[in-house]
Backbone as CSV, one residue per row, in Angstrom:
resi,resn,N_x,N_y,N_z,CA_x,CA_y,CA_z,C_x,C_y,C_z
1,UNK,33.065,-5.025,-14.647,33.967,-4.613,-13.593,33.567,-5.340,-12.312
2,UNK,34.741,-5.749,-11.384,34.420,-6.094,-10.058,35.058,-5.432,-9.339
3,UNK,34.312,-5.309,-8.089,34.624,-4.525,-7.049,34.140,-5.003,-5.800
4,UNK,35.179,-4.619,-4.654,34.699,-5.325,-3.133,33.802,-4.306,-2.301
5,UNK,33.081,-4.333,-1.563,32.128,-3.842,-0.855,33.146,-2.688,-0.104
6,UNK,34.697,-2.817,0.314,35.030,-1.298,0.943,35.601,-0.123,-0.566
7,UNK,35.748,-1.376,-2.200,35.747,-0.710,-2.840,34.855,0.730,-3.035
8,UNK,33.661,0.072,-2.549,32.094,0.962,-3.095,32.323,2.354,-2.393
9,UNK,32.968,2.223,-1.574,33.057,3.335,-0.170,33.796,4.137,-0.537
10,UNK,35.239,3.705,-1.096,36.614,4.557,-1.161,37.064,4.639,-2.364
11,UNK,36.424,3.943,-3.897,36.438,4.196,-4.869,35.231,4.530,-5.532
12,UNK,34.134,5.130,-5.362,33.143,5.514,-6.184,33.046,5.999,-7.171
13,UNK,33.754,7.288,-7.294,33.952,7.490,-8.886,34.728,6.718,-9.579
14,UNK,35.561,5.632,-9.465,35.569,4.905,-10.683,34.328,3.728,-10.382
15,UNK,33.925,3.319,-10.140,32.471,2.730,-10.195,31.461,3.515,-10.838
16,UNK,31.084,5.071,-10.593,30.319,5.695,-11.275,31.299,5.922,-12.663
17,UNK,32.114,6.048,-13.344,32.660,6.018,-14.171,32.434,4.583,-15.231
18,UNK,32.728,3.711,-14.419,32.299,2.167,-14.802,30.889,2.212,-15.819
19,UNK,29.863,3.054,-14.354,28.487,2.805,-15.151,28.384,3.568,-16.450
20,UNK,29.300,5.117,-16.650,28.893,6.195,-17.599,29.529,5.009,-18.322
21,UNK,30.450,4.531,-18.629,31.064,3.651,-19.915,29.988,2.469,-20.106
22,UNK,29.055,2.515,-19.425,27.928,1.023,-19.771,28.339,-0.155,-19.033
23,UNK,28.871,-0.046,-18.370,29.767,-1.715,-17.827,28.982,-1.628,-16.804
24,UNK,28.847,-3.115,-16.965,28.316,-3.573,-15.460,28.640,-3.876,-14.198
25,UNK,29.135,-3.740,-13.082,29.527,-3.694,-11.425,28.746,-4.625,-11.131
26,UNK,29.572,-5.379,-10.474,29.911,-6.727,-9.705,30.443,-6.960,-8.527
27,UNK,29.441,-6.821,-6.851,29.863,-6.435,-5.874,30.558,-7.532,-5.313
28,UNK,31.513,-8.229,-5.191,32.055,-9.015,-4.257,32.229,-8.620,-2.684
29,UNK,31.758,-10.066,-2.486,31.782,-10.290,-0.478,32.578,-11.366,-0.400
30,UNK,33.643,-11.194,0.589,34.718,-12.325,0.770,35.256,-13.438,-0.482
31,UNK,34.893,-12.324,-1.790,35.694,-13.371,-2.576,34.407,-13.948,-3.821
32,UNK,32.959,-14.007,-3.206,32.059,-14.154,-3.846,31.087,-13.255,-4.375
33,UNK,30.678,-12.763,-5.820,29.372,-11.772,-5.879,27.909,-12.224,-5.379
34,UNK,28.087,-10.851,-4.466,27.103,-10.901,-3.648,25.631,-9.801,-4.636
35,UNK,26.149,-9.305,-5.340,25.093,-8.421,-5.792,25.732,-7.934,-7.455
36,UNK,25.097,-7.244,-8.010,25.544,-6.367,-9.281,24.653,-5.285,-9.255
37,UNK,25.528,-4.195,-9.738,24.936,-2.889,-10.267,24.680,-2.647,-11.829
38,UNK,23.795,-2.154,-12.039,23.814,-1.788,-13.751,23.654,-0.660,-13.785
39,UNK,23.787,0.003,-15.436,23.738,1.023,-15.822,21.999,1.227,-15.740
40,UNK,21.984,2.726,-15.239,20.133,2.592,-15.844,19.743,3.102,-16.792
41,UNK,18.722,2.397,-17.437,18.401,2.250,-18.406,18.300,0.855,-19.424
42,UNK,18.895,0.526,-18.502,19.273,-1.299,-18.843,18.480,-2.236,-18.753
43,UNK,17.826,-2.865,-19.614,16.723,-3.831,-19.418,17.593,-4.627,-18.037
44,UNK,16.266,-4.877,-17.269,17.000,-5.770,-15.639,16.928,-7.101,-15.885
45,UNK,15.805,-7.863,-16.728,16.393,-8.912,-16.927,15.311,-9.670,-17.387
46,UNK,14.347,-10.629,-18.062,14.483,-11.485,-19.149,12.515,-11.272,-19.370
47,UNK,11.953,-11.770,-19.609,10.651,-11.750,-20.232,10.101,-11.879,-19.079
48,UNK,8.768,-11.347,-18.471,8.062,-11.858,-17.329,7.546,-13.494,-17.274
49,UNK,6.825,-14.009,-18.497,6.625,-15.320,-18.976,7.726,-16.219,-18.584
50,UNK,9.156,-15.647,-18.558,10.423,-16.716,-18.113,10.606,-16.607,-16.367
51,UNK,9.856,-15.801,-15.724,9.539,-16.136,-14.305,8.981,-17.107,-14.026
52,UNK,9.872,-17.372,-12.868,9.222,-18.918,-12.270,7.789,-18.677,-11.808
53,UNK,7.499,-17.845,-11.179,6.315,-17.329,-10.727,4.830,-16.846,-11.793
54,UNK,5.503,-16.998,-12.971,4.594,-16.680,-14.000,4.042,-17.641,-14.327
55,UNK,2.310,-18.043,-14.219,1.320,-18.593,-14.535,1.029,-19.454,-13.314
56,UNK,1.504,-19.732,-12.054,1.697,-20.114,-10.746,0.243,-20.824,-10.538
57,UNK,-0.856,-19.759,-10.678,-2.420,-20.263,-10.629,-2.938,-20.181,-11.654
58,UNK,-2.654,-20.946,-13.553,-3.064,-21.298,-13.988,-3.785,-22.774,-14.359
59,UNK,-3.738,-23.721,-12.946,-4.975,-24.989,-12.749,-5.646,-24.374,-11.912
60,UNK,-5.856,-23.340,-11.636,-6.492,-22.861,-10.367,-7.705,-22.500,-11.147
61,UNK,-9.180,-22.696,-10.079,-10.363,-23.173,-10.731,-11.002,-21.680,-10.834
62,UNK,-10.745,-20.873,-9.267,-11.430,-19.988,-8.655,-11.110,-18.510,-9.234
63,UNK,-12.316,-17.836,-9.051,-12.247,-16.319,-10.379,-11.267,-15.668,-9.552
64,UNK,-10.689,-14.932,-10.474,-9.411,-13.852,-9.895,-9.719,-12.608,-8.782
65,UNK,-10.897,-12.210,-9.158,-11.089,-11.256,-7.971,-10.983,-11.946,-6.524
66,UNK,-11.323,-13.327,-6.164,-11.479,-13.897,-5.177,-10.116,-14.276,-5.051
67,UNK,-9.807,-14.659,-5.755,-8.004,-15.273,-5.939,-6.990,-13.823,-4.798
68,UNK,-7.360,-12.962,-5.607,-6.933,-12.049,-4.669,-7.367,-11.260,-3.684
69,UNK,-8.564,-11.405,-3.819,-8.972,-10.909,-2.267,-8.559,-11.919,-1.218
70,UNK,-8.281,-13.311,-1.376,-7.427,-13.953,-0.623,-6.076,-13.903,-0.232
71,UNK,-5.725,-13.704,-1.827,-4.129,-13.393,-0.870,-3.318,-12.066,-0.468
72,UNK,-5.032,-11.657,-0.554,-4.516,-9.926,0.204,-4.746,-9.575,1.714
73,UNK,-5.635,-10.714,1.753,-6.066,-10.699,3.382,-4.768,-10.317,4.177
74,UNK,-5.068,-10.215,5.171,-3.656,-10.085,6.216,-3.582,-11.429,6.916
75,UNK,-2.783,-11.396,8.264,-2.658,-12.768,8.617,-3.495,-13.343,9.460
76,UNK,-4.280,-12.723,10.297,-5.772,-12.999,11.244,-6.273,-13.232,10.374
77,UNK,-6.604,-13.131,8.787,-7.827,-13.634,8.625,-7.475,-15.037,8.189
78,UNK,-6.336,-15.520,8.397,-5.953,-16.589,7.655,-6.703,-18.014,7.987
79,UNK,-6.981,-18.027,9.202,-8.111,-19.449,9.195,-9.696,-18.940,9.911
């Protein structure tokens, strides 16, 4: 299903209706989706391993506790 952002406002129950039937909501902004809603319960979306961000610091030399005690610092401690 698609729907426009003053849809969300002034038609909600058929949007919540949408979700009880399993369908997925598709927010359009000026014409383009800007967002989607799912049903919950719904896997959100694909293997962690298929994140771009997954394995990021695997050439990285330095042990993990240090790994992150670095990038937990705040921003003064940064140099």
């Amino acid at each position: 299903m698609q729907t426009t952002v003053v849809d969300l406002r002034y038609r909600m129950r058929d949007i919540l209706k949408a979700l009880d039937r399993r369908e997925r909501v598709q927010i359009l902004y000026h014409g383009r989706i800007k967002g989607e809603i799912v049903p919950a319960g719904e896997p959100s979306g694909g293997l962690v391993e298929e994140h771009p961000f997954f394995g990021m610091y695997r050439d990285h030399s330095g042990s993990v506790d240090k790994t992150m005690k670095d990038l937990r610092k705040g921003r003064t401690h940064a140099f």
